[in-house]
Biotite code that builds the C-alpha atoms (Angstrom):
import biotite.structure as struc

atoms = struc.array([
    struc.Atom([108.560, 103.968, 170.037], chain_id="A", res_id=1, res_name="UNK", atom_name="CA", element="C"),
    struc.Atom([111.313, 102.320, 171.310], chain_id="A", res_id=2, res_name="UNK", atom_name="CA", element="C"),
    struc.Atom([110.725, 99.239, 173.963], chain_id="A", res_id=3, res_name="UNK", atom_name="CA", element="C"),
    struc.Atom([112.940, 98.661, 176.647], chain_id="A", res_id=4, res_name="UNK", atom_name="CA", element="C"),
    struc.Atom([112.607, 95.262, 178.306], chain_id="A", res_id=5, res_name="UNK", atom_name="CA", element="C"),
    struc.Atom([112.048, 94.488, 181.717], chain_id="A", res_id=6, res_name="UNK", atom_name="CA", element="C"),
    struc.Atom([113.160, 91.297, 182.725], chain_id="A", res_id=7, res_name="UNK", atom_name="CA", element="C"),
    struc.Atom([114.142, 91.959, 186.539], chain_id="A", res_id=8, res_name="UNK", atom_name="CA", element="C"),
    struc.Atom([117.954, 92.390, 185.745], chain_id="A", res_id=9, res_name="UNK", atom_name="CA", element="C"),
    struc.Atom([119.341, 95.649, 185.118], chain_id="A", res_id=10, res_name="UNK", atom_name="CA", element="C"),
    struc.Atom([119.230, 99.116, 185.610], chain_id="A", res_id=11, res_name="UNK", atom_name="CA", element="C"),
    struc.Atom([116.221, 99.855, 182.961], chain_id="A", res_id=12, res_name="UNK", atom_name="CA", element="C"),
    struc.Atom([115.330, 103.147, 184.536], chain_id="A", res_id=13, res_name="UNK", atom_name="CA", element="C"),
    struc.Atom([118.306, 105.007, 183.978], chain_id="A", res_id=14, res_name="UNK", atom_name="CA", element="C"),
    struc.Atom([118.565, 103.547, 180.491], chain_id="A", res_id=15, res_name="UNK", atom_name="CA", element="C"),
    struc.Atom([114.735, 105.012, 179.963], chain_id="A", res_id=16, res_name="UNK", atom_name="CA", element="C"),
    struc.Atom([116.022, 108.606, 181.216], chain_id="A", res_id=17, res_name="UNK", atom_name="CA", element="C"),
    struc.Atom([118.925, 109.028, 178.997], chain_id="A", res_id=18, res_name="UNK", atom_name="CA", element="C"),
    struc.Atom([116.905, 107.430, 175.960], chain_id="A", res_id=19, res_name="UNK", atom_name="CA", element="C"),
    struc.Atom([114.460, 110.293, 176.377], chain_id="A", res_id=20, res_name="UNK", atom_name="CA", element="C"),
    struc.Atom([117.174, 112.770, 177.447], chain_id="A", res_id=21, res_name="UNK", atom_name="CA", element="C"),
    struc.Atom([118.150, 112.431, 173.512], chain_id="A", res_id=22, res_name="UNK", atom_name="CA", element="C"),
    struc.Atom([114.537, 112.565, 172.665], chain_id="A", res_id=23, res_name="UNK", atom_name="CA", element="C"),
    struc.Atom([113.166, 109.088, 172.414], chain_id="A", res_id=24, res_name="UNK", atom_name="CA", element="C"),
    struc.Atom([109.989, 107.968, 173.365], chain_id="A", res_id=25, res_name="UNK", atom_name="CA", element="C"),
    struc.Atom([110.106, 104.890, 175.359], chain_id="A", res_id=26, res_name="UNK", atom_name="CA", element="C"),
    struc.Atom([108.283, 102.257, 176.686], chain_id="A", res_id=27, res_name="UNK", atom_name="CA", element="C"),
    struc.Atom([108.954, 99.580, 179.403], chain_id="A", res_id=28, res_name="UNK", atom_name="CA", element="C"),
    struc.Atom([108.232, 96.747, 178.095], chain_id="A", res_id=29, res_name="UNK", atom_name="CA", element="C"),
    struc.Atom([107.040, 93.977, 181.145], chain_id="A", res_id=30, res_name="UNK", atom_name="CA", element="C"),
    struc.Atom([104.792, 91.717, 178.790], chain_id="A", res_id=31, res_name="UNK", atom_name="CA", element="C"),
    struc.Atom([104.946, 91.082, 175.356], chain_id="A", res_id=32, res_name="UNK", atom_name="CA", element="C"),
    struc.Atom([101.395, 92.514, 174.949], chain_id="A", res_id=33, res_name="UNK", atom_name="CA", element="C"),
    struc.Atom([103.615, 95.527, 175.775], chain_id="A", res_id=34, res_name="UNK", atom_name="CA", element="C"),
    struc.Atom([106.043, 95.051, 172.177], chain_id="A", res_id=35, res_name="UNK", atom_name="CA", element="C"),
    struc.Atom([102.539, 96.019, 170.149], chain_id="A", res_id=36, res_name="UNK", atom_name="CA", element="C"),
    struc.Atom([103.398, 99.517, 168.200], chain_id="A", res_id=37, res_name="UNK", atom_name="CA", element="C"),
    struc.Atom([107.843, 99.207, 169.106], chain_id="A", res_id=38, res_name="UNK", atom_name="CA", element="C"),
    struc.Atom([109.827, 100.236, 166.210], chain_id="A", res_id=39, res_name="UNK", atom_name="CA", element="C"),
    struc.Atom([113.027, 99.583, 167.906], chain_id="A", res_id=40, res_name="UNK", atom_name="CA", element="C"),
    struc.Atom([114.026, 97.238, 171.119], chain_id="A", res_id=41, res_name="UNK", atom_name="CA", element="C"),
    struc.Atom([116.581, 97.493, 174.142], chain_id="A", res_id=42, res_name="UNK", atom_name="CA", element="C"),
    struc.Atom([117.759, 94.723, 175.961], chain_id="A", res_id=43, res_name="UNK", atom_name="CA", element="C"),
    struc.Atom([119.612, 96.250, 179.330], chain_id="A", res_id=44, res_name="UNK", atom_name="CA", element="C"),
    struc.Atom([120.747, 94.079, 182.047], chain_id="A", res_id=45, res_name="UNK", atom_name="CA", element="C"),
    struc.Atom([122.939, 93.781, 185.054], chain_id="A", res_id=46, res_name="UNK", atom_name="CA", element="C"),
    struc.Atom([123.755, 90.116, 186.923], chain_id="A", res_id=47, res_name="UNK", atom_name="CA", element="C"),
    struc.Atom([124.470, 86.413, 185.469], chain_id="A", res_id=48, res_name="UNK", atom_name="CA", element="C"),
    struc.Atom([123.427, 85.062, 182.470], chain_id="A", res_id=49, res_name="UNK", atom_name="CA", element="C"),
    struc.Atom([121.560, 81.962, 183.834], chain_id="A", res_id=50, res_name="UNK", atom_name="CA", element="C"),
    struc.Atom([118.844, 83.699, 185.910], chain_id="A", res_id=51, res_name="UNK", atom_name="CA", element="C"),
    struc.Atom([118.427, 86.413, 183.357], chain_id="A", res_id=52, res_name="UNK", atom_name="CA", element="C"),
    struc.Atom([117.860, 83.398, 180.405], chain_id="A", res_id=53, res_name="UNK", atom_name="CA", element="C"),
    struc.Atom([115.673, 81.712, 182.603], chain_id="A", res_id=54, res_name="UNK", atom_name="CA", element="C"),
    struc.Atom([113.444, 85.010, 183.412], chain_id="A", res_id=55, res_name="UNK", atom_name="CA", element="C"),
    struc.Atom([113.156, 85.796, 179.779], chain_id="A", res_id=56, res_name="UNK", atom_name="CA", element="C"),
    struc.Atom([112.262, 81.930, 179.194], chain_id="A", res_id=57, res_name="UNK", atom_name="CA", element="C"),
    struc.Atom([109.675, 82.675, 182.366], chain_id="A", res_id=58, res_name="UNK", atom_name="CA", element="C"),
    struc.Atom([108.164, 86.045, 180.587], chain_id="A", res_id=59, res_name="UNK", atom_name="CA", element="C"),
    struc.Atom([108.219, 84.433, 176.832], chain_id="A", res_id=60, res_name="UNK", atom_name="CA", element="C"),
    struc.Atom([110.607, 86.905, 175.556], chain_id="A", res_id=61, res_name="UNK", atom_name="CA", element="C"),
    struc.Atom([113.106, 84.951, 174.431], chain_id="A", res_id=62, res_name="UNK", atom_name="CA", element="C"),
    struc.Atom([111.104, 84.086, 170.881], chain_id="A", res_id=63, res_name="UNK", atom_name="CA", element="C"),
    struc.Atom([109.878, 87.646, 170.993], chain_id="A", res_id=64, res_name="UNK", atom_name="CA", element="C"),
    struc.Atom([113.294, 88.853, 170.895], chain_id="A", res_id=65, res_name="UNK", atom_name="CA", element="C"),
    struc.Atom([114.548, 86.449, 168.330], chain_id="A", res_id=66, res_name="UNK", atom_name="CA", element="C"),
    struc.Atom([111.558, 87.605, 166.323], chain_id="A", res_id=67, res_name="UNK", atom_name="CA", element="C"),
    struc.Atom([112.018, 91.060, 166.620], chain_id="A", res_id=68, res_name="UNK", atom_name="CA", element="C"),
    struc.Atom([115.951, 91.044, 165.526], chain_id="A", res_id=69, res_name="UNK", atom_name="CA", element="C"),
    struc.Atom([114.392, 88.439, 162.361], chain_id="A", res_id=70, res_name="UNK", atom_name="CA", element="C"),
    struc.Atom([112.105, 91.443, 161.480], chain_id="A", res_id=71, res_name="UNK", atom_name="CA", element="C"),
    struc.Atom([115.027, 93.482, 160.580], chain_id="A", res_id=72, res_name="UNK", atom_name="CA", element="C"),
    struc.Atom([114.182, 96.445, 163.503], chain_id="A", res_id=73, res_name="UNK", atom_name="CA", element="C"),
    struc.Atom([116.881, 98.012, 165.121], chain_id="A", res_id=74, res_name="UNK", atom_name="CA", element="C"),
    struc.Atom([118.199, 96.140, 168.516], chain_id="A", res_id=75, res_name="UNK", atom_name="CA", element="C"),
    struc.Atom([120.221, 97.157, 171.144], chain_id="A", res_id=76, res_name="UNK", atom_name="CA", element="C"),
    struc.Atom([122.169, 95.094, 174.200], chain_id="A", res_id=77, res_name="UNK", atom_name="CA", element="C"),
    struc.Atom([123.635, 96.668, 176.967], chain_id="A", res_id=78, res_name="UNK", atom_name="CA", element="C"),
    struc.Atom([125.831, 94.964, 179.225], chain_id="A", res_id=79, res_name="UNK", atom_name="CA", element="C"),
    struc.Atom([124.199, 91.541, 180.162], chain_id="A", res_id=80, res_name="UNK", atom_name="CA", element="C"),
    struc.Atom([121.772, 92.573, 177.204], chain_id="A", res_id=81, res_name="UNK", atom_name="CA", element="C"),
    struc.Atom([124.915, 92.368, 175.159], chain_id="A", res_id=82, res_name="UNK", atom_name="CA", element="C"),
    struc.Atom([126.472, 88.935, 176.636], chain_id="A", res_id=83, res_name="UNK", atom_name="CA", element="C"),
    struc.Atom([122.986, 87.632, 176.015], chain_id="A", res_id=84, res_name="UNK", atom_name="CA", element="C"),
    struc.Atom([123.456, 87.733, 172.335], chain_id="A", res_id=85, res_name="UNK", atom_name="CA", element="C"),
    struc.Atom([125.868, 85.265, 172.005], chain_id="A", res_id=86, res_name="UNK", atom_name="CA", element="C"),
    struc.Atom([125.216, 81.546, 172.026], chain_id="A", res_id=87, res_name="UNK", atom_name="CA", element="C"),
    struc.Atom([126.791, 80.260, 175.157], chain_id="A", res_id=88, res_name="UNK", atom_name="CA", element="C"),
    struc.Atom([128.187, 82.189, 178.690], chain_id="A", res_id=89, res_name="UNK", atom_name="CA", element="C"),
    struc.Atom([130.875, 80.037, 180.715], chain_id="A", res_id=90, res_name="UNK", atom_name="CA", element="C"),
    struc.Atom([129.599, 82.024, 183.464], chain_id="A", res_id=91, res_name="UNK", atom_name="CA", element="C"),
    struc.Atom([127.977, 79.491, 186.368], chain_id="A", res_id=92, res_name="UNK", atom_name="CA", element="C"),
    struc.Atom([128.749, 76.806, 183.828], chain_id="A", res_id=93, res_name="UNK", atom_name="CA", element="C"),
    struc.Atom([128.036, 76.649, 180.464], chain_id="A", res_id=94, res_name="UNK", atom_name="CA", element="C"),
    struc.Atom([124.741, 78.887, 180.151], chain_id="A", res_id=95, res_name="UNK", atom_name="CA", element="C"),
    struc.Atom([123.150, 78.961, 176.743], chain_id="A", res_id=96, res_name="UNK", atom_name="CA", element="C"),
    struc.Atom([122.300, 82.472, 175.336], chain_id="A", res_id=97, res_name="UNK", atom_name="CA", element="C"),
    struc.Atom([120.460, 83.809, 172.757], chain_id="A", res_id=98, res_name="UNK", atom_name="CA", element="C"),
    struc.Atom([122.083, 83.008, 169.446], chain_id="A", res_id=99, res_name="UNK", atom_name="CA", element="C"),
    struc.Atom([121.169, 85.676, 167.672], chain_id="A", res_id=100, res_name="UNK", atom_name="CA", element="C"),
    struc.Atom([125.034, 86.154, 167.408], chain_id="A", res_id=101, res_name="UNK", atom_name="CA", element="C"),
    struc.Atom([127.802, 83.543, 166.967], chain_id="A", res_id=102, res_name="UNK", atom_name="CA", element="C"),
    struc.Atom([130.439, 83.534, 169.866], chain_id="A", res_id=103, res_name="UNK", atom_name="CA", element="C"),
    struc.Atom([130.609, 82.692, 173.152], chain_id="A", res_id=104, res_name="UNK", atom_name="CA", element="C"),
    struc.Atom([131.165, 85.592, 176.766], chain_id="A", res_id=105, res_name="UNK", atom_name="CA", element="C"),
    struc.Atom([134.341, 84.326, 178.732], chain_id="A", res_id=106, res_name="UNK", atom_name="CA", element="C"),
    struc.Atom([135.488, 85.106, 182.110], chain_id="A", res_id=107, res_name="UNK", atom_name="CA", element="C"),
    struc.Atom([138.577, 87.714, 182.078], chain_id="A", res_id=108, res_name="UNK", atom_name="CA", element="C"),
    struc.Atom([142.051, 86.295, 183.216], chain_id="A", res_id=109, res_name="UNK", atom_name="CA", element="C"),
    struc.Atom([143.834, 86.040, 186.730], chain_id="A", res_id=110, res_name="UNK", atom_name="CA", element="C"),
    struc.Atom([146.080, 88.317, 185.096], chain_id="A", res_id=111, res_name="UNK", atom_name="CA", element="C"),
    struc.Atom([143.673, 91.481, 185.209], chain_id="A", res_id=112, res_name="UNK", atom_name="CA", element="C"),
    struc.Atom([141.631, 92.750, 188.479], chain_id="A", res_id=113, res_name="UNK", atom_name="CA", element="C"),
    struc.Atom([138.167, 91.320, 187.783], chain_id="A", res_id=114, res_name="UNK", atom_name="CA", element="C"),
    struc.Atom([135.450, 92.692, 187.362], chain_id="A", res_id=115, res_name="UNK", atom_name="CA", element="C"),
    struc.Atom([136.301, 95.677, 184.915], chain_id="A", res_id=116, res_name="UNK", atom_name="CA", element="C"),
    struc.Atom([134.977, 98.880, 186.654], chain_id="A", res_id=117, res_name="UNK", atom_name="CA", element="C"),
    struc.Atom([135.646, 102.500, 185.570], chain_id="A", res_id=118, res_name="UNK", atom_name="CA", element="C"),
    struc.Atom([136.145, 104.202, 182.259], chain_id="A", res_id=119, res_name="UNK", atom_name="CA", element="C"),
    struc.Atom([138.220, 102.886, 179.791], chain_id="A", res_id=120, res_name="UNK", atom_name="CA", element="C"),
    struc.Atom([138.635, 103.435, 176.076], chain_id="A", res_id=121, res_name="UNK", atom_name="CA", element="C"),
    struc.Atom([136.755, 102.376, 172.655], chain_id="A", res_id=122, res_name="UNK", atom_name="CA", element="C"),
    struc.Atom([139.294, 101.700, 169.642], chain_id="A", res_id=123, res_name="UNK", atom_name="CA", element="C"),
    struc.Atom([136.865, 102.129, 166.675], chain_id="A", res_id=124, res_name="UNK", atom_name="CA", element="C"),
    struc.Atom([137.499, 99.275, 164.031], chain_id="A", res_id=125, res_name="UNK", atom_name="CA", element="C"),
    struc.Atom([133.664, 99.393, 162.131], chain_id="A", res_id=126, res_name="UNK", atom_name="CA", element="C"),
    struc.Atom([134.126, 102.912, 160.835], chain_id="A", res_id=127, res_name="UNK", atom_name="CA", element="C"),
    struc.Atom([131.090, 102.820, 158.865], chain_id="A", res_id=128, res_name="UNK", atom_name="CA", element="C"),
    struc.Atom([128.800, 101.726, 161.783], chain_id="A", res_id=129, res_name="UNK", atom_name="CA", element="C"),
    struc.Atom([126.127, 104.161, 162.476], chain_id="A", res_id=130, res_name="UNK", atom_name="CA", element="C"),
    struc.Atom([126.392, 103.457, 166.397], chain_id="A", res_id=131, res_name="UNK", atom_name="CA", element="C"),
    struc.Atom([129.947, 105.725, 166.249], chain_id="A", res_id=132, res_name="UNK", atom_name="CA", element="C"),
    struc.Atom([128.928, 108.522, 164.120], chain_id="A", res_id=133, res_name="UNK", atom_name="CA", element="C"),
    struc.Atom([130.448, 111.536, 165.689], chain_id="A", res_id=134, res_name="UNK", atom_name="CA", element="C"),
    struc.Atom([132.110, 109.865, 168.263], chain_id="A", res_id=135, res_name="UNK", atom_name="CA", element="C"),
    struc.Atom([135.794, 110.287, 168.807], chain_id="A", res_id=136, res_name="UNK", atom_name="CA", element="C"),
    struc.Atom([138.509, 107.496, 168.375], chain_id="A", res_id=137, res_name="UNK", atom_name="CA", element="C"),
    struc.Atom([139.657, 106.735, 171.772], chain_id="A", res_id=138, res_name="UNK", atom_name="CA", element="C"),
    struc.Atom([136.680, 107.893, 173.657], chain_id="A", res_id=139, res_name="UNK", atom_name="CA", element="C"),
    struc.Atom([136.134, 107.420, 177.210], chain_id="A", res_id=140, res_name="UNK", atom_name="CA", element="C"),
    struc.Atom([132.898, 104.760, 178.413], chain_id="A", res_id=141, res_name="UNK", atom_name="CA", element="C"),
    struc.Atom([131.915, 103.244, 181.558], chain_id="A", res_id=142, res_name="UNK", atom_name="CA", element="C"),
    struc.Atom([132.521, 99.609, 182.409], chain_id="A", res_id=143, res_name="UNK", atom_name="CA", element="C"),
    struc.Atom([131.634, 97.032, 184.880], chain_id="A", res_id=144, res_name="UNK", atom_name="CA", element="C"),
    struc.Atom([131.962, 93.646, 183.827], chain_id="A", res_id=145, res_name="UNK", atom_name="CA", element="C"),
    struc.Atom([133.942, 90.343, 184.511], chain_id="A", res_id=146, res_name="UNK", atom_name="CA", element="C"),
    struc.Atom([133.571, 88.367, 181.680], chain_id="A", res_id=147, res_name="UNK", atom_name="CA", element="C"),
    struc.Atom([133.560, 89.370, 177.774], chain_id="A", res_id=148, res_name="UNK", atom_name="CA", element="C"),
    struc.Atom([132.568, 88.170, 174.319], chain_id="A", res_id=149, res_name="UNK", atom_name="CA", element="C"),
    struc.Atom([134.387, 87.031, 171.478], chain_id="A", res_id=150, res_name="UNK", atom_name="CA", element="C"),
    struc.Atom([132.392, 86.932, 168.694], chain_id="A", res_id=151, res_name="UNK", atom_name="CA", element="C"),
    struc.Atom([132.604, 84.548, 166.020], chain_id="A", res_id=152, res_name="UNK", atom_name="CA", element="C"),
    struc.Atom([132.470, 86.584, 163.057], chain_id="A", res_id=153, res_name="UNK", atom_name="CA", element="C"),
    struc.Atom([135.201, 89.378, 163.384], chain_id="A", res_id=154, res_name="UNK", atom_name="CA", element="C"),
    struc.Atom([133.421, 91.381, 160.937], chain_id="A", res_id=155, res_name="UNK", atom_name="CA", element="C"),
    struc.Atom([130.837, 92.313, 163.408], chain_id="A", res_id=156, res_name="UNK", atom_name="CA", element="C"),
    struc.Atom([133.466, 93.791, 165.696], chain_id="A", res_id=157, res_name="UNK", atom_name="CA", element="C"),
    struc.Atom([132.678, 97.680, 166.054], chain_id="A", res_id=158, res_name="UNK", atom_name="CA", element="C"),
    struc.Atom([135.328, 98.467, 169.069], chain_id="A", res_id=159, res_name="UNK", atom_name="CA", element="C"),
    struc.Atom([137.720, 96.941, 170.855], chain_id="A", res_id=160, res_name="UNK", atom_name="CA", element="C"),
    struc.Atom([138.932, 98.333, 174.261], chain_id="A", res_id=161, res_name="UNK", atom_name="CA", element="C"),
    struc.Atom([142.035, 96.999, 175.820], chain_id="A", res_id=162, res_name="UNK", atom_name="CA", element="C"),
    struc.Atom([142.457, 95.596, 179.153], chain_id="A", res_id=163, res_name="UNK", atom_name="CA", element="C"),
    struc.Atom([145.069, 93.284, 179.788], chain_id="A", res_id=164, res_name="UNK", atom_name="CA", element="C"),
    struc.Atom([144.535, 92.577, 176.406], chain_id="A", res_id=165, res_name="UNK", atom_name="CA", element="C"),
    struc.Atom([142.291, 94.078, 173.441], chain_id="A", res_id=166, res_name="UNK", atom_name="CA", element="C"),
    struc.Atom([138.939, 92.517, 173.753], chain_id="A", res_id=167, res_name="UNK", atom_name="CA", element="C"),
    struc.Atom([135.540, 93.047, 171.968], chain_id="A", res_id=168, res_name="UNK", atom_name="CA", element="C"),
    struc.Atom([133.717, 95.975, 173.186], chain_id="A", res_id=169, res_name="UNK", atom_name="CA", element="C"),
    struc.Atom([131.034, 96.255, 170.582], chain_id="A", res_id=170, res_name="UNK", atom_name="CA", element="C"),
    struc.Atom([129.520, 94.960, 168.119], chain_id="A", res_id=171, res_name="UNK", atom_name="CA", element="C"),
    struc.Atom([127.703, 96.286, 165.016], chain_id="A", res_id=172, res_name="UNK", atom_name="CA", element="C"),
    struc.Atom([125.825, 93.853, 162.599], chain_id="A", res_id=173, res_name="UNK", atom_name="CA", element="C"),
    struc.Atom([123.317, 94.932, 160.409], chain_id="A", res_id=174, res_name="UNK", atom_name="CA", element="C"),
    struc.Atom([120.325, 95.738, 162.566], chain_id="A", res_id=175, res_name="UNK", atom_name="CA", element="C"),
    struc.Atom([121.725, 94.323, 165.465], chain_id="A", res_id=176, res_name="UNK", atom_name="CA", element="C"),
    struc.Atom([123.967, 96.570, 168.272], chain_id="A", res_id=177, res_name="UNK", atom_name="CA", element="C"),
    struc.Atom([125.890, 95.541, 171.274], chain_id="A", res_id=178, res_name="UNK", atom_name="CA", element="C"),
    struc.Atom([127.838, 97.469, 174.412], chain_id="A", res_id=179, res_name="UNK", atom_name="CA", element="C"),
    struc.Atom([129.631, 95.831, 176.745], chain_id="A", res_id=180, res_name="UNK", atom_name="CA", element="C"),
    struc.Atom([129.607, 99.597, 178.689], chain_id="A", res_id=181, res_name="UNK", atom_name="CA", element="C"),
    struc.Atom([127.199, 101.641, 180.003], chain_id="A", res_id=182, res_name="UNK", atom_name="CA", element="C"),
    struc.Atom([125.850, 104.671, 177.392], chain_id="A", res_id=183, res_name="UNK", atom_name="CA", element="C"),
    struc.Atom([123.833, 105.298, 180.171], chain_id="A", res_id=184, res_name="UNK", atom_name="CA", element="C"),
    struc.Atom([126.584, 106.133, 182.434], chain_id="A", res_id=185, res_name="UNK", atom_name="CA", element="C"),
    struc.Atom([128.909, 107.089, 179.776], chain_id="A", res_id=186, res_name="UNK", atom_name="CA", element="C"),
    struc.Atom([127.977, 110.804, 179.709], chain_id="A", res_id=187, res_name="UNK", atom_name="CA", element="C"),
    struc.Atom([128.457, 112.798, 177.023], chain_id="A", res_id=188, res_name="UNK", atom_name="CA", element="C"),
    struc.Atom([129.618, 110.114, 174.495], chain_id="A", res_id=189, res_name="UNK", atom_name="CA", element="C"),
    struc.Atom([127.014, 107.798, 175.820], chain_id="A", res_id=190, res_name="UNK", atom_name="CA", element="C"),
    struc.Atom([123.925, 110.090, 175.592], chain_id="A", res_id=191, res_name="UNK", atom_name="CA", element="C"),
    struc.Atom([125.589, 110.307, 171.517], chain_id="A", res_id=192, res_name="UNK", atom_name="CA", element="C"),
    struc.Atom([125.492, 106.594, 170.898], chain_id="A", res_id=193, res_name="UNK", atom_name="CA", element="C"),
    struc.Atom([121.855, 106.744, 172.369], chain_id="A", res_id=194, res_name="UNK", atom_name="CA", element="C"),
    struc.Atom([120.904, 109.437, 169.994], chain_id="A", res_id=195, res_name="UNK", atom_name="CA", element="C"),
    struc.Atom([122.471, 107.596, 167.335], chain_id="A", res_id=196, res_name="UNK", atom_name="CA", element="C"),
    struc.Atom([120.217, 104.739, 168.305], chain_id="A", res_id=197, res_name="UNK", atom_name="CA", element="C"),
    struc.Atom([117.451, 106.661, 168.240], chain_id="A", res_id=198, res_name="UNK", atom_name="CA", element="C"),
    struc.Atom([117.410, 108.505, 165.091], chain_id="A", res_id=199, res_name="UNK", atom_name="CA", element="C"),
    struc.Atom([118.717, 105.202, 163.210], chain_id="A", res_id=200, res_name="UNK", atom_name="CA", element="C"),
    struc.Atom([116.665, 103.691, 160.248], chain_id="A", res_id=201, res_name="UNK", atom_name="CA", element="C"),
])
């Protein structure tokens, strides 16, 4: 069962359709009465990082979460779900995350039309991380985002996709996955890193 959390911030309904498109069987997970009997979790999300840390404070997640990821079961951040990882957001100030990763989410430069929107490009550097298998080098995902992570430990780095400059698009560490993009709206290749998800020990 995979649990996909609903925290009032993203698009979790389209995320649930594709997951079972590739065979899944979800749950939306509103309460944490609701994380009894999940093998593996989904953190979506779409908006700021403050209000989204303070709903999950609101709905006790945030512990949940943190306990889940401790357990060793397979996690997965999408978007905000992904900036959400990292310890601290300069977005609206500086806005404490997660910490389940080391890093911090930065706004993009003058120098590049904020936010990111359309399809752009994953450059694979983790070659041995199950989130890729049998997707292409150079494949084509969806973005919309203004600000990005940079992850403390490089070695959790799966892509990087360039935009004004090669930034971290990815990361894969050991149980733990994170898009910056949208497999939900990334077609094809998206419904395969689902799957991949999915069928993952």
């Amino acid at each position: 069962m995979i649990g996909i959390i609903d925290y009032g911030m993203g698009n979790l309904r389209s995320v649930q359709k594709a997951m079972e498109n590739v065979g899944a069987a979800t749950r939306i997970v509103t309460r944490l009465q609701d994380l009894e009997g999940v093998d593996k979790l989904v953190l979506p999300g779409v908006g700021a990082m403050k209000p989204a840390m303070e709903k999950l404070e609101e709905l006790r997640f945030v512990d949940a979460i943190k306990s889940f990821v401790a357990g060793g079961r397979p996690f997965l951040g999408i978007c905000l779900g992904f900036q959400l990882l990292f310890d601290l957001s300069r977005e609206g100030g500086d806005v404490k995350g997660l910490g389940i990763l080391r890093g911090t989410v930065e706004r993009f430069p003058d120098s590049v039309k904020v936010p990111q929107m359309g399809w752009n490009q994953l450059r694979i550097v983790q070659k041995d991380c199950r989130m890729y298998k049998d997707v292409g080098e150079g494949a084509f995902v969806y973005f919309a985002h203004s600000y990005y992570a940079k992850p403390d430990d490089l070695q959790a780095i799966a892509t990087f996709t360039d935009y004004g400059f090669p930034y971290t698009s990815s990361v894969c560490q050991g149980n733990v996955w994170g898009v910056q993009f949208h497999p939900e709206k990334s077609q094809e290749v998206g419904l395969k890193i689902l799957e991949n998800f999915v069928v993952c020990g």
